[in-house]
C-alpha positions, 0 to 999 in steps of 0.5 A: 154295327157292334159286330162291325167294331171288334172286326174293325179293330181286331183285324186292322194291321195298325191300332192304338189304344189309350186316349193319349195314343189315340190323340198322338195318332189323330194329330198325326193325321194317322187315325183312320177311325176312332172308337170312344167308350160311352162310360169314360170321364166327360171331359175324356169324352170332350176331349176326343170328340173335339180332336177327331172333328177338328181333324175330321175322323170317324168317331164311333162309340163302344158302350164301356171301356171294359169292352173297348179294351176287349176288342182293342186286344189290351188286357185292361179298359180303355177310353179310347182305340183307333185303327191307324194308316200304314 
């Protein structure tokens, strides 16, 4: 599966990075699927996790922000990345 992440997100044509982007875009109702790191704050990880159920989008975890950041094609760690509808 971990090979299926960095695909996902770095050959999606729409992605966000950051939690405050990837809330914005999961109430939107523009999260496809949605990628949280394991070593985020908790209530980062509530918070998301509360979102994507109540909107019903695919929540996927990446072990570290540093990773997640990686793949989500930032230069800095990230607690959050999702790929996003056209």
């Amino acid at each position: 599966m971990e090979e299926q992440v960095p695909h996902e997100l770095s050959s999606a044509a729409h992605r966000a990075a950051g939690l405050k982007q990837v809330l914005k875009a999961i109430q939107a109702g523009r999260a496809v699927k949605v990628f949280m790191a394991l070593d985020a704050q908790e209530h980062l990880q509530e918070q998301l996790m509360q979102a994507a159920q109540a909107h019903g989008v695919p929540l996927e975890t990446v072990p570290t922000m540093k990773e997640l950041g990686r793949l989500s094609g930032i230069q800095v760690p990230s607690a959050a990345a999702a790929v996003l509808s056209g």
